[in-house]
Structure formats: C-alpha cells, structure tokens
N, C-alpha and C positions, 0 to 999 in steps of 0.2 A: 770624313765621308761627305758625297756631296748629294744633292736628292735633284729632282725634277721639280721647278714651280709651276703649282696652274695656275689657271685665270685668276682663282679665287684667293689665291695666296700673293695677289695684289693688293687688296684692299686689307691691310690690319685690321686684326680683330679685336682691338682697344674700343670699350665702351665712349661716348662720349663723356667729355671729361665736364667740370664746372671749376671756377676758382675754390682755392682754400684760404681761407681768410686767416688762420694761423698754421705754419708745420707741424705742430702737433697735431693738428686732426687727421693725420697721414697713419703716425703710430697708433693713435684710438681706432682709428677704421681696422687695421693689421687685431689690434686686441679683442675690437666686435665681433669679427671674424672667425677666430680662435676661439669666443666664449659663447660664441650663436649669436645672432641678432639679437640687436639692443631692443629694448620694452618696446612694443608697439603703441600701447596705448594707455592712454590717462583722461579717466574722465567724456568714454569716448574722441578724444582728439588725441592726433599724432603726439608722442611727448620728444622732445629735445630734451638733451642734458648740457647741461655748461656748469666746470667747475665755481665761476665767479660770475654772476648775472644778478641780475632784477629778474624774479620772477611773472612771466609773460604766456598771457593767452591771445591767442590770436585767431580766428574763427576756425581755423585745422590745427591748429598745433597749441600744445600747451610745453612752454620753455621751461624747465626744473633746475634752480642751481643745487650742486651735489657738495658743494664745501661745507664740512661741518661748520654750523653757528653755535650758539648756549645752549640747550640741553646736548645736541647730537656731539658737539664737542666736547662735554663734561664725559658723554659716553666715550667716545674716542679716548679721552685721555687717560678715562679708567682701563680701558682696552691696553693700552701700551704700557699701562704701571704693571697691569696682569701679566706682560708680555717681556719684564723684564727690566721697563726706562725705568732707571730709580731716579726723581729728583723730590726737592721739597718743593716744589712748585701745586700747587692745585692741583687736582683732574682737567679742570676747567679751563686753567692757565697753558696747562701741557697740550691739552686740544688745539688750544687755538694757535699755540706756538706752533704745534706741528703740521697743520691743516693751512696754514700762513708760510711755511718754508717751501712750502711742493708747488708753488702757483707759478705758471708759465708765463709767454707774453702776452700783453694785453691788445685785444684787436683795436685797433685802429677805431674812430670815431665812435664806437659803442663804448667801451672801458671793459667789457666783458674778458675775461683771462680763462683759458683750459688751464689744467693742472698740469704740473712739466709727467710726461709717462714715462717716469724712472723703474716705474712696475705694474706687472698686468694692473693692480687695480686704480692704478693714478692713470692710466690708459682709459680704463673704464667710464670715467669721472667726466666723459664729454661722446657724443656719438653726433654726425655729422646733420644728424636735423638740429642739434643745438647750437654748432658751430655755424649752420646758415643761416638760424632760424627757417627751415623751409621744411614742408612734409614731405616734398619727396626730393631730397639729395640725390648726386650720383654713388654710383658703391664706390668707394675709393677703393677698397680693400680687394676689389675682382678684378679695378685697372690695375692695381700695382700689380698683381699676380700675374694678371696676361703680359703685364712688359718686363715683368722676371722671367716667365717662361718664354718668349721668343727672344730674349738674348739668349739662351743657353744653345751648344749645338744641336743636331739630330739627337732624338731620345727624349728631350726633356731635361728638368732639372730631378734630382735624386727627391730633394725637399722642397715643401713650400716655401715662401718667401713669410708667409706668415709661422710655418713652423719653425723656422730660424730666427725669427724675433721669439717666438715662445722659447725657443735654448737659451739665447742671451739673456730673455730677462732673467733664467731660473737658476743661470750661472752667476747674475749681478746678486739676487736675493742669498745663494750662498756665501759670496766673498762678503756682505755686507750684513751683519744680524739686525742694526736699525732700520735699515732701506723691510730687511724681511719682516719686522713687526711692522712698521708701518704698512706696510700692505697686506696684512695678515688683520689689523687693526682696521683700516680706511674700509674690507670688503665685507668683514663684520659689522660695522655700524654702518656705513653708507647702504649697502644692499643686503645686509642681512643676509649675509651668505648663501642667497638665492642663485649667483651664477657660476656655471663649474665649466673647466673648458671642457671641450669638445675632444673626441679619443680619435680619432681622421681630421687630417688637418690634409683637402684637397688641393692638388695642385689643377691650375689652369687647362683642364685637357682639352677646350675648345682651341687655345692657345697651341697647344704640342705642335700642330702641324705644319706653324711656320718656324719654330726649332731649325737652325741652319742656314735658310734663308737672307738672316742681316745682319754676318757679322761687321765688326766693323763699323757698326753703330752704336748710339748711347744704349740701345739696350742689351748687347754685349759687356760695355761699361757696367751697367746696374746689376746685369748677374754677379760677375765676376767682383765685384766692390760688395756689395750686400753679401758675399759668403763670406767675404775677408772681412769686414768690421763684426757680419755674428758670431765670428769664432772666437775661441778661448784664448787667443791672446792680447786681439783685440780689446774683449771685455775688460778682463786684468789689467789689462795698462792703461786704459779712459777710468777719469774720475766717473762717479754715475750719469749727473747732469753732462759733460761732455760729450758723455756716451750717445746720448739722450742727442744734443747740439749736430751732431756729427750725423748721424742717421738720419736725424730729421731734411739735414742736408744733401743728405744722398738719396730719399726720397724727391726731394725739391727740384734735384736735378733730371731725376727719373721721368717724372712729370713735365716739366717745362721742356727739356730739351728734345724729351720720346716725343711728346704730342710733336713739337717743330720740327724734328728730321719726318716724322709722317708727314706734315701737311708739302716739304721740302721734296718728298719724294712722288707725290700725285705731283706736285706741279712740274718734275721732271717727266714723268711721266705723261700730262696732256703738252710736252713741249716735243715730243721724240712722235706722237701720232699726229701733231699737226702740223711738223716738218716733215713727215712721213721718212723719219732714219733711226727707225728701230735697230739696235744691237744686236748682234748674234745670239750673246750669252746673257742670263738676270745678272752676272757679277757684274759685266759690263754696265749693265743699266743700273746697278747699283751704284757702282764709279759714277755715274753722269748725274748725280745730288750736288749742287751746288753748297757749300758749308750754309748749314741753316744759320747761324749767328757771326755773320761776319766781324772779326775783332778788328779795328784800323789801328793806326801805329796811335800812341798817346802824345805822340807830337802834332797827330790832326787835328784840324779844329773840331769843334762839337757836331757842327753841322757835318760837317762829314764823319763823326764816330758814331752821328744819330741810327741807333739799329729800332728803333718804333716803328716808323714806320715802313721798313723791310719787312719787320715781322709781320704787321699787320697784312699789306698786303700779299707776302706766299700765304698766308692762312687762308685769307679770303679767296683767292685765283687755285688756292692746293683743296678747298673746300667743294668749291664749284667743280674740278674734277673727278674729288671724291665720290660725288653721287650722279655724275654724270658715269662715271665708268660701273659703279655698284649696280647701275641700272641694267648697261649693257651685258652686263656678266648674266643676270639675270635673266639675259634673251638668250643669251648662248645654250648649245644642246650639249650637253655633257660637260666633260671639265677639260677644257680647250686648255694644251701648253700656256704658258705667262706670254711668252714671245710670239707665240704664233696669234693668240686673241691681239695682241698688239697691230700685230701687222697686217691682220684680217679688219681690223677695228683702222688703220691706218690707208689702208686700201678704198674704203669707202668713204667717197667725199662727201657725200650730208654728213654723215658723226664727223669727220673731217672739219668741216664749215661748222658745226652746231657748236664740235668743243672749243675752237679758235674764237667764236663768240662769245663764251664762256668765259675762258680766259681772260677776251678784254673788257669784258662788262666789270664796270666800277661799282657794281651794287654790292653795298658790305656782306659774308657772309661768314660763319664760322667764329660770329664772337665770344663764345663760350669758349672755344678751346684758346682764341686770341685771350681773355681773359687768365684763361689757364696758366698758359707762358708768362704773361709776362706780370702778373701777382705770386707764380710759384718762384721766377727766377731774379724778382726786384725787390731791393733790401726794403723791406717793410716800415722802420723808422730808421731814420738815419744820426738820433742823437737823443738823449734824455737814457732813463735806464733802460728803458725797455727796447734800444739800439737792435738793429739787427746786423751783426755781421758776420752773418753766413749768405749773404745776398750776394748777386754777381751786376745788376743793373742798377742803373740808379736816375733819376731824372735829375736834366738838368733845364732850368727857366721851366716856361709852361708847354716846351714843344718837345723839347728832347729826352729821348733814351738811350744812354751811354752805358758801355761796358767800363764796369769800374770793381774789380771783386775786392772786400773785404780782407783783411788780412787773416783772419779766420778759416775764409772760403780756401785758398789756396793753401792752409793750411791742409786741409781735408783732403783734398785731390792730389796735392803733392804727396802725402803720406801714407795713401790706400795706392798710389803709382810705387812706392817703395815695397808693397807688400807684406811688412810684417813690422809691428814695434821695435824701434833701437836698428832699423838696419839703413839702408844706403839705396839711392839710385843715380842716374845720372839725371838732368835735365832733359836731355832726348827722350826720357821713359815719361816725363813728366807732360813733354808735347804730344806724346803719342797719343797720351791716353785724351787729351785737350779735343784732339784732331779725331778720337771717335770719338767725345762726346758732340763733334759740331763745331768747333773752335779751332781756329792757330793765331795765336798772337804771335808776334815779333818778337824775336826768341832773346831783344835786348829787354823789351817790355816784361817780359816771365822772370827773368833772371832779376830783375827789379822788383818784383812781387816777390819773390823767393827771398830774398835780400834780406827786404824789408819782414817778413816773417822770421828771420835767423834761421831761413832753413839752410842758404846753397852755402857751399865751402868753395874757394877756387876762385881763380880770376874769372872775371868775366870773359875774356877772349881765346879761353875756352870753348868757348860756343857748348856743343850738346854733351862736352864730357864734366861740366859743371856738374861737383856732387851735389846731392840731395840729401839732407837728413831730416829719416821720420822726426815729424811734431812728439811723438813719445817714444 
C-alpha cells in the first residue's frame, strides 16, 4: 500500500541524537524505558548510574557506581546461595565472582565499564546520564523507537522495539537458570526491588506517520533485523553475551547509518530546489540519495577510502537544510503535498538563493549527529581485551576514516541477511541488504570478508550466487 507525503513528512521525526560512549547504553536506554525512567534524583542533583566508576559529583549531577563491592557483594552472593548457586566459595567471594563476570567494555580514556545487559537487570545497572556523565542526555530509547517505527510499512509496527527486547530477555532468563538468579539476585540487592516494568510498552505514534514512506532504507533494515534477532530462534541459538554483541550492533548500526541516510537525504533534497528539478514522484526523490557511506574498492589507497570527511561534510550541508526547510514548512498554510512544497519552495528564487548559500557555507554544523555516526559506527579500540570488533570504521594516521568491518561485524549482517539460524543465502541477499543499509562494496571485497569469517561456500566467480552460511 502506498500513502501520499506531506510537507511535513520531509523532515524525520528523529530526536536529536548525541554520541554513545559504549553500545551498551543502547540496550539500558530500551530497559529505562521498559522499567519507567531511571531515578531522578540524589541528593538533589541529577543521579548517573555506571556499573564500574569512581564515584562523582559534579555541581548537577551526582555519578553512582552500581557494581556490588564488600558488604552489597556479601549480600549478593547470599542472594544467589538462596537462589540455588551451590559452591564452597564464601558469600563474599561468590559476589564478587559474579558481579566481576557481567562487566562490559571499558570506555575509552575514563576506565569506566557498564555492565554487559544480558538481563533486564544488568541493563538497569547504567542509564544514560552515567554513561555521559551529563544531566540532560538525549532519550535514546524514543530515537530507537522512532527509527523502528518508520522502517515498518503503513500501519506501524505490531510491537515496540522495546517490547521485543523485553520477550528476548524473558526468553534468555528461561533457557538460562544462572543468567535468571542473577538477575533475580543483582535487582534485589542493587535496587531493592524497587523497579517493576511497566504493563504498556508504547510504540512511537509521533513516528507511525512516516510508516511507508522510506523503504529501502537502513530503517527498513533495523525493523526487519531487530524482529528477526528477538525472536525465539534467534535467542536459542546466540550464547547470551553474543546475544548481547549482536544487538548492540544492530543498534550501532541503527544509529549511525539512520542519522547519515537523514542528513544524505536533506542534502538531496536542498540539491533538487536549488537546481529547481524536482521529481514527479517521493520514490523518485527517494532514489536520488546519493549512498550515505561510500565503500571504495580495498585496493584504493587510503586517501581515496577516506569517508571522514564525506561524512562530515553531508551532515553539515544536510544540517543547514534541515532547518532551513523545518522553517519553511512552518510558513506553509496547511499541509502542502511533499512534491508540490518542493516545487513551490523551488519556484521561488530568494529561498532559492538563501538555500544555495546554505549549502556552500563551510561553517561547521550538525556536530552532535557527526558525532553520532561516526563514534556509533568506529570500532572503539582496535586491540588489548577490550577490542571492538563489531565496528565497521577505523582510523587510519591522524587524518583518515576508512571502511574496514571487523570480522564479527559481517558476521552479524551476513547472518540476519540469511534470516534464520543454520540456514543459507546467497551473496546477492547479503548486498542487498549492504545497499539499504547505505553501503555497496565490490562484490570481490564482500566475498573476501565472507571468506575470511568462514561464512561463503563456492567459488568466487560465482559472483552473487556465492553461498552464505548463518554464523549459527
């Protein structure tokens, strides 16, 4: 089914976004959300949670680490004797062992660690004023939702994006009895079984309206992958932590690649009114998105596979017409067709002139969401244990930003492209879905990441009937 766009279903309705310093604070925002908003206040001042910190005040905010120590651990470990763990190990000793195995990656230049959110309450154990340190975060948990629900077609989606991580976790705590005392254990002694989830788990309905409008984009992708990793066969056949690796990555990509096909498609869009060659049709004008992440073959040199500064500047030029058109909309008297405000808006040579100036002005803008991109989609450390390789960007010297995925990362995308564990795709299925998230490598380059993960079976000169086999 196809719908009519208006004006106003040009501008996405994605809040502004900010970086995330670790991917887990992706799935604790999804579990805030689920359980109500995290604590307000301590002590009068904003309170942060961080599973692993130095405890920190700062004139708004006061940072709380939530990892059991010596007494809360001694409690903890009685919790899970109570709960069934037999060993001869102490209470005390059993705390810390277990409160010491759930701990995620470590951010970068602070040493700070969230807790890996293998369960609602390892989710809990961080909320996103602790991960910035900052009292007023963006909600991560209301972007994810909006860019879940405008991938879906007309209608919406059936379930939240957050209520489908509530199924998966409640399906991991059955197949698993340790994973469920521990987190049965960690919500008891850490919060005192103060929070309970919520019985309405809303989906995005400012969001529903652009429902249909962009398929064919990453947020297409993040519907249709985030139903397939929370379903039940999904769950069953990821170890818990994988479970855990995997998602956080399909969040990563959500983020990074959504915010870049928006800012990719304002900037298509002040290119079609300041050449004044508006489309007939939005599919049309949605075809005319230049790929937000240009992949170059791996035989180019760096300078030429450099995508930094590409990104940087469509953010800032897709910035400038983002609120140069939100403005306009704003003047307009009712809700003018998509195409016809364009052509009205193209027709007129001052906004004509204004946005061409726009466009070429070098004044930085849009560094929050430039942040966004490209700390959600560059591998975080590239070596020691706390490696990331679920990244897809990597720096290389002090100038460049190259595409370079992890053999993990392809891991993930090739195996959500097969659709279900233990089955089969071809390679063609594996670009396609590349080509909506924003990407087409050279299909010799793919097949050499495939390779290299043990995923493809078949000759290479195969080209796109090269098999795929799911990672599980």
């Amino acid at each position: 089914m196809t719908r009519t766009a208006g004006a106003h279903n040009l501008i996405l309705p994605f809040n502004r976004p900010e970086y995330f310093s670790v991917p887990e604070a992706l799935l604790s925002a999804l579990a805030w959300r689920a359980y109500g908003s995290a604590p307000d206040q301590e002590q009068g001042k904003a309170l942060g949670l961080m599973y692993k910190a130095q405890a920190k005040e700062t004139q708004y905010l006061t940072l709380r680490p939530t990892k059991p120590e010596e007494g809360a651990a001694q409690a903890l470990g009685a919790q899970l004797r109570g709960r069934g763990i037999s060993t001869s190990a102490s209470d005390r000793l059993l705390g810390d062992a277990v409160s010491s195995s759930v701990t995620g990656i470590r951010i970068e230049k602070t040493g700070n660690q969230p807790s890996s959110p293998m369960t609602p309450a390892l989710a809990l154990m961080q909320n996103p004023r602790g991960v910035l340190v900052k009292q007023g975060p963006p909600d991560f948990g209301a972007i994810i939702e909006s860019l879940f629900a405008v991938g879906h077609p007309v209608g919406g989606p059936a379930m939240s994006a957050t209520e489908l991580w509530l199924r998966a976790s409640d399906q991991r705590l059955e197949l698993d009895p340790l994973l469920k005392s521990i987190d049965a254990s960690m919500m008891s002694t850490v919060f005192q079984d103060k929070y309970h989830r919520l019985d309405v788990f809303p989906i995005a309905e400012d969001s529903v309206d652009w429902c249909g409008l962009y398929p064919g984009t990453p947020y297409e992708w993040f519907a249709k992958s985030w139903q397939a990793l929370t379903s039940k066969e999904w769950v069953e056949a990821l170890p818990a932590r994988v479970w855990v690796d995997w998602a956080t990555t399909v969040l990563r990509l959500a983020m990074g690649l959504g915010f870049l096909w928006e800012y990719s498609w304002y900037e298509a869009l002040g290119s079609v009114i300041v050449r004044d060659s508006v489309p007939d049709t939005f599919e049309e004008l949605r075809g005319m998105v230049r790929s937000p992440l240009p992949w170059q073959s791996s035989r180019s040199s760096i300078s030429v596979r450099d995508v930094g500064a590409t990104i940087k500047g469509r953010i800032s030029r897709g910035e400038r017409v983002r609120r140069s058109l939100k403005e306009r909309i704003k003047e307009v008297e009712g809700d003018k067709n998509a195409i016809e405000f364009l052509r009205s808006s193209a027709a007129n040579s001052d906004f004509r002139q204004f946005l061409a100036a726009e466009i070429t002005d070098k004044k930085e803008a849009g560094k929050l969401v430039w942040e966004t991109v490209k700390y959600g989609l560059q591998v975080r450390e590239a070596s020691g244990p706390f490696t990331d390789y679920y990244g897809i960007l990597k720096t290389r010297g002090r100038r460049y930003l190259v595409i370079d995925p992890g053999t993990e990362w392809i891991a993930v995308v090739a195996s959500l492209a097969c659709g279900a564990p233990g089955t089969q795709c071809n390679v063609g299925d594996v670009l396609r879905d590349l080509t909506i998230l924003g990407m087409r490598p050279e299909l010799g380059d793919l097949v050499s990441l495939l390779e290299r993960a043990g995923m493809a079976r078949g000759s290479a000169d195969a080209d796109h009937a090269v098999i795929v086999e799911s990672a599980f």
